[in-house]
C-alpha positions in Angstrom: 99.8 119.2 118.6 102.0 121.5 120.7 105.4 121.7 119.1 106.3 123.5 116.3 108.3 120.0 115.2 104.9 118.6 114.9 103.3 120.9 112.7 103.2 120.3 108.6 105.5 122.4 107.4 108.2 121.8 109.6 111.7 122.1 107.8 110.4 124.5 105.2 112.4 127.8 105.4 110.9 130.8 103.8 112.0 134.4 103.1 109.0 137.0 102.9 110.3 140.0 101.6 106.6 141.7 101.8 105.1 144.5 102.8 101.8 145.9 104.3 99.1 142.8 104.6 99.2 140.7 101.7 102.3 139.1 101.6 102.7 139.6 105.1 99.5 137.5 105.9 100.6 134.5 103.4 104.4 134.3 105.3 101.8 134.3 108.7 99.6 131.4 107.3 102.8 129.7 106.5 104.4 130.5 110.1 101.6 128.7 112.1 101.6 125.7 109.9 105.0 125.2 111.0 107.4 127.0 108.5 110.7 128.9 109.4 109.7 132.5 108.4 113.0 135.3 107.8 110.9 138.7 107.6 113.1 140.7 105.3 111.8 144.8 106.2 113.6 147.4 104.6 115.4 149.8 107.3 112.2 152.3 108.1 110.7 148.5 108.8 107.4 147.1 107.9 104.3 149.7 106.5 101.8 148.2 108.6 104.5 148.9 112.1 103.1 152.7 111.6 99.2 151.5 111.4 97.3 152.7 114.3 95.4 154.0 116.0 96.0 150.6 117.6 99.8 150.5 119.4 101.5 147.7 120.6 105.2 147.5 122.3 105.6 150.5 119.4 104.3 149.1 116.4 100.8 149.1 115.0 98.7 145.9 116.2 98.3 145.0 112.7 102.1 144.6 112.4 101.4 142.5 115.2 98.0 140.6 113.7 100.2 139.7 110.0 103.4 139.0 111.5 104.0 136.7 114.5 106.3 133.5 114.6 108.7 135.4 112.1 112.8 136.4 112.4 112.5 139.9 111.0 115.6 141.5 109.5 116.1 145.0 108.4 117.9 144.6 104.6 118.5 148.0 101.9 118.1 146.0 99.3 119.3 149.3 97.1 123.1 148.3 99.2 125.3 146.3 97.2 126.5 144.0 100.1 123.1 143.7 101.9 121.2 142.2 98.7 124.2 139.6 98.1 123.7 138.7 102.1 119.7 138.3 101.1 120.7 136.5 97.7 122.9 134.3 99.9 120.0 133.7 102.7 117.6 132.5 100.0 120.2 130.4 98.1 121.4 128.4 101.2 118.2 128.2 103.4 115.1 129.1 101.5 112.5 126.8 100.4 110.4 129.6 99.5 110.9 133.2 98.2 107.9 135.4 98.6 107.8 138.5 97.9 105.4 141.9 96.9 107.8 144.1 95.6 106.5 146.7 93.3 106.1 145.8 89.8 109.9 145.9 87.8 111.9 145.5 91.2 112.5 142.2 91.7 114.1 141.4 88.3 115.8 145.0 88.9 117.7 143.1 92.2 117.8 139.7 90.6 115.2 138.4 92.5 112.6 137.5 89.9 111.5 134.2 89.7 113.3 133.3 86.1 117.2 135.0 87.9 116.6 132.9 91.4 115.8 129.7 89.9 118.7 129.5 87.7 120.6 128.2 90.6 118.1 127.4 92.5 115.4 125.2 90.5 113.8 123.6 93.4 112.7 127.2 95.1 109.4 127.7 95.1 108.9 131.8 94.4 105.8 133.1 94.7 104.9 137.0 93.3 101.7 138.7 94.8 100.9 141.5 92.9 98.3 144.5 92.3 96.9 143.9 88.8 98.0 140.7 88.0 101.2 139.6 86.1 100.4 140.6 82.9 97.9 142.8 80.8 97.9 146.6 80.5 97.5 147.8 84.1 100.4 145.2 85.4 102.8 147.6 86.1 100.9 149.6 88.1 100.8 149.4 92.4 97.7 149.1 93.9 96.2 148.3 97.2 92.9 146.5 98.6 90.0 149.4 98.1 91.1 150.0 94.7 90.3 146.1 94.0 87.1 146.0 95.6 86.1 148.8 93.6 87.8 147.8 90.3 86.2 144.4 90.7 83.1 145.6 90.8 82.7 144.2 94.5 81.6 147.9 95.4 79.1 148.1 92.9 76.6 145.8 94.9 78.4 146.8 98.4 76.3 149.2 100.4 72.3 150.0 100.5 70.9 150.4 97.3 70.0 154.3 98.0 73.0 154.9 99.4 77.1 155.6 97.8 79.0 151.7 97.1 80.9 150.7 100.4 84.1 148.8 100.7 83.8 146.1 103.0 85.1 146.6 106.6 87.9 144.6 106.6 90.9 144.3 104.0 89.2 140.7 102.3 90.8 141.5 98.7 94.4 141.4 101.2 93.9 138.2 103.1 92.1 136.3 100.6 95.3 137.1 98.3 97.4 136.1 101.1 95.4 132.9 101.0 95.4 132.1 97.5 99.4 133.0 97.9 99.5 130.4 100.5 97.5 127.7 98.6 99.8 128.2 95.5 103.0 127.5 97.8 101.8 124.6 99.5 101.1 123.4 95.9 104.0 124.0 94.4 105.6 122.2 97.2 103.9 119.3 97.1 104.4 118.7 93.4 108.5 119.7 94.3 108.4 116.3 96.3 108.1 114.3 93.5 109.4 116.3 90.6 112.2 117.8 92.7 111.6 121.3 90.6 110.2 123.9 92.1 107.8 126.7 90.5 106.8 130.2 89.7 103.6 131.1 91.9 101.6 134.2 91.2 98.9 135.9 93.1 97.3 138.8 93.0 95.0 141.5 94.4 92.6 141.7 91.5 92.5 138.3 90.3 91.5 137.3 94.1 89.2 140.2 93.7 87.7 138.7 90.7 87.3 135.6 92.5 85.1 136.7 95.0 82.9 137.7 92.3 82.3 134.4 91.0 78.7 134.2 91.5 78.0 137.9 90.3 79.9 136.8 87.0 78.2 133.6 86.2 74.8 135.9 87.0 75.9 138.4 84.7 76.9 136.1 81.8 73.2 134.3 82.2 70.8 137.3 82.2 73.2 140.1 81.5 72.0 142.1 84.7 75.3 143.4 86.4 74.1 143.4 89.8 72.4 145.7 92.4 73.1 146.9 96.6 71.1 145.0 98.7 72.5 146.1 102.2 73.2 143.2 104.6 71.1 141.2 102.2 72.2 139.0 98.5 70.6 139.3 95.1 69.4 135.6 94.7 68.2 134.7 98.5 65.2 136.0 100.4 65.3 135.8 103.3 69.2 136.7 103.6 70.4 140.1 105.6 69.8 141.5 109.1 66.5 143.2 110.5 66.0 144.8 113.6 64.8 143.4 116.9 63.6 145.8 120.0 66.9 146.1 121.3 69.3 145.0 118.3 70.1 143.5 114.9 70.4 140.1 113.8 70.8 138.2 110.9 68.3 135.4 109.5 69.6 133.3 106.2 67.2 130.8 104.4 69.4 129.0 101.9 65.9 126.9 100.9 62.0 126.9 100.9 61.9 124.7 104.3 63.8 126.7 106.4 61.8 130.0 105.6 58.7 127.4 106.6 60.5 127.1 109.4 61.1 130.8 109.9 57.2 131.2 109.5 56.5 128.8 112.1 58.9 130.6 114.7 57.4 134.3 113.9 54.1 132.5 114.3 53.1 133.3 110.7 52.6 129.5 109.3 50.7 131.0 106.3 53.5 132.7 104.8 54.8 129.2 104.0 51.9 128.5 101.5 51.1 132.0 100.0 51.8 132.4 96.5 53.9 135.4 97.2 56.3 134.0 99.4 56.2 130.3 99.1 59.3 129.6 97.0 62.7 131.6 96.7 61.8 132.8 93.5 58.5 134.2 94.3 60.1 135.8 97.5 63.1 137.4 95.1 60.1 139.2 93.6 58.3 140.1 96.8 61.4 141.6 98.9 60.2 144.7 100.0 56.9 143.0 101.3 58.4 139.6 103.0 61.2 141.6 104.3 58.7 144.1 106.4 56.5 141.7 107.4 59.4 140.4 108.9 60.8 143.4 110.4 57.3 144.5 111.9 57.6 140.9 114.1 60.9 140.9 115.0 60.2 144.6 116.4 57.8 143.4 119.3 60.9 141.2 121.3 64.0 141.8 122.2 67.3 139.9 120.2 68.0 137.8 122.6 64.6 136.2 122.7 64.6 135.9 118.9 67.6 134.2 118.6 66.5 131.2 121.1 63.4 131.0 119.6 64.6 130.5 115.7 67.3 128.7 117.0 64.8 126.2 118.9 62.6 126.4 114.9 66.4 125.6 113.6 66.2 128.6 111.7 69.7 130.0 111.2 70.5 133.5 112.8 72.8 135.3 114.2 73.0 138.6 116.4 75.0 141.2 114.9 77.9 141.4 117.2 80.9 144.3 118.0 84.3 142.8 117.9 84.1 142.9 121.7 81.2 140.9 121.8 82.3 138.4 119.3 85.6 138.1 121.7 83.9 137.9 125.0 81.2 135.6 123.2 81.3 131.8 125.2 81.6 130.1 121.3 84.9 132.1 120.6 86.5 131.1 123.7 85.9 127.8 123.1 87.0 127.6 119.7 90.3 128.8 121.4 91.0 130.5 118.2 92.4 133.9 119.8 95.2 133.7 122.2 99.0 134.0 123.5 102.0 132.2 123.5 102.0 134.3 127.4 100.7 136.8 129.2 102.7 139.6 128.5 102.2 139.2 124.4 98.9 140.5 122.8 96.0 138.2 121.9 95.8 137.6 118.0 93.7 135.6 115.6 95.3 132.1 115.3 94.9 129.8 112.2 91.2 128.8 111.4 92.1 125.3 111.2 92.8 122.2 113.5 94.8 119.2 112.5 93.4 115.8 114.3 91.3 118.3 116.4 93.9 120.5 117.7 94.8 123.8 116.5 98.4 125.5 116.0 99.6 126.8 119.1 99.8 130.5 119.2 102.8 132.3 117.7 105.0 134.7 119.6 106.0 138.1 118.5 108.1 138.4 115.7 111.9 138.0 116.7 113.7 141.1 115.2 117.3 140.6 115.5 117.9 144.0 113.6 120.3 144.7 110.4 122.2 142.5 108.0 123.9 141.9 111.3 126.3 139.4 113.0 124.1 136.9 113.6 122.4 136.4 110.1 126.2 136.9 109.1 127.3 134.1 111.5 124.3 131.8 110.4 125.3 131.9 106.7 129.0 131.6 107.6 130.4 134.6 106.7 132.8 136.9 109.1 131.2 139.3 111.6 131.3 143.0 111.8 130.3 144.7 108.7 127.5 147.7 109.6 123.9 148.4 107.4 124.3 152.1 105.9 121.1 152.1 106.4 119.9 153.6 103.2 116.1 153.5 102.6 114.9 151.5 99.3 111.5 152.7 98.8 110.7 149.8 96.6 108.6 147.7 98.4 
């Protein structure tokens, strides 16, 4: 698979009218699967262009990392003639209208789901919002970190001595961006054979939510709400990172035979049969002890050694890696997951999946071919020649 003909959502057009990471990542999920993306960025452009402290050809790598294989164009959509040129660009090419528009806006422009799809049944629109499309709080904006700690993914983030700790990366933004994307390809699929499109919503909090499904269930059974645990989880012991002579790495066993197996490795064998430790449960109640026994072998060798040696016991474990070890690592390269379309264009994260063993070719840079311009003019037919004022819409 090397064409973008070939790939499964070639033919779908879709106009992303989304800002920051969200929306932005679910238009980039539906780029590398094959789908014509039109980046619609009001005129100061894109949030995440002005990210840094990473630069690239004058825009912040993330703009970069949640935006390649699109057409961006700069639209006011607060400009009379600029939103009837975006109204006509979804109306005559889009599949899909995505968008993450601040709560109240889109139906303020006509571009809620209920005004687009009275001419246009078969679109697919899909919302991703902050709080969710309805309850109290579903007006208000709202960004990643205020999910994670809404949600109360904070609350068991972080050592338990220590302040709650968002994760390191923006998961409440990408996994909405997926659940966006899963929604769409849904709603698409049943649009084959009902010819009727649908009303997709996503959101920050409800993904949020999600991610807390095992923390919920917990709560509901023994009404405990949860504690920190550092690296480590609340039901598995064995399950979070210790330190080796020269590093950390982490060791996860799921069941009672692999911690017998862990046992065997660290040369301990009767760990496996003492009451304290034998079973999951019996460790749960035991961590402190199991979990410095543990440390105080794993001190004597280096993490290097370590990881052969539980790798050889098939104990899994993992070193605890920088982002440029994880690039430079031999298992990234072959996964082939980071690239290029060329040399001159910055290496980004491709899609994490393959189809018959082969994975999207990397996307280029995101074509910007500026304002409401002559070409998008020229591709919807109209004349040529009218100029953007320019004005900023602050809505997105």
């Amino acid at each position: 698979m090397n064409q973008q003909s070939e790939l499964p959502l070639s033919g779908i057009v879709v106009v992303e009218l989304g800002d920051s990471a969200s929306a932005p990542f679910t238009g980039k999920i539906l780029a590398e699967l094959g789908a014509e993306v039109w980046k619609v960025e009001r005129p100061t452009g894109d949030s995440s262009r002005g990210w840094g402290p990473s630069m690239w050809k004058g825009s912040g790598a993330a703009f970069h990392a949640l935006n390649r294989g699109k057409r961006s164009i700069k639209i006011d959509i607060k400009d009379r003639e600029q939103l009837a040129l975006l109204h006509q660009l979804i109306a005559e090419r889009a599949d899909v209208f995505l968008h993450n528009l601040r709560p109240g806006s889109a139906a303020k422009y006509g571009l809620d789901a209920e005004s687009l799809r009275v001419t246009k049944p078969e679109l697919v629109h899909c919302e991703v919002g902050a709080f969710g499309h309805s309850g109290p709080m579903n007006t208000l904006p709202g960004y990643d970190p205020l999910m994670q700690a809404f949600s109360g993914i904070m609350s068991i983030t972080g050592e338990n001595t220590g302040p709650p700790v968002r994760a390191g990366v923006s998961i409440i933004d990408f996994g909405t961006g997926m659940w966006a994307a899963i929604g769409i390809l849904a709603a698409l699929h049943r649009r084959s054979s009902k010819l009727d499109g649908a009303a997709v919503n996503a959101s920050l909090l409800e993904t949020a939510i999600a991610w807390m499904s095992i923390g919920v269930a917990g709560y509901n059974a023994d009404g405990a709400p949860g504690e920190r645990h550092g690296s480590g989880v609340a039901f598995i012991v064995p399950h979070r990172a210790y330190s080796a002579a020269d590093g950390d790495l982490i060791i996860s066993c799921g069941n009672d035979g692999l911690f017998a197996r862990l046992s065997q490795a660290l040369d301990r064998p009767e760990w496996a049969s003492d009451d304290r430790f034998a079973t999951n449960a019996a460790r749960l109640a035991n961590r402190a002890e199991i979990d410095r026994l543990i440390g105080e072998r794993l001190a004597k060798h280096p993490r290097d050694y370590w990881q052969k040696r539980l790798q050889d016991f098939g104990v899994p474990v993992a070193p605890v890696q920088t982002t440029a070890e994880m690039v430079a690592h031999e298992q990234t390269k072959a996964l082939g997951i980071i690239g290029s379309p060329t040399d001159d264009e910055i290496g980004v994260v491709g899609l994490p999946l393959s189809f018959d063993g082969k994975r999207p070719p990397p996307l280029p840079t995101t074509q910007d071919i500026g304002g409401a311009d002559d070409q998008l003019r020229e591709l919807l037919g109209q004349r040529t020649g009218a100029d953007s004022n320019g004005k900023s819409d602050g809505e997105q």
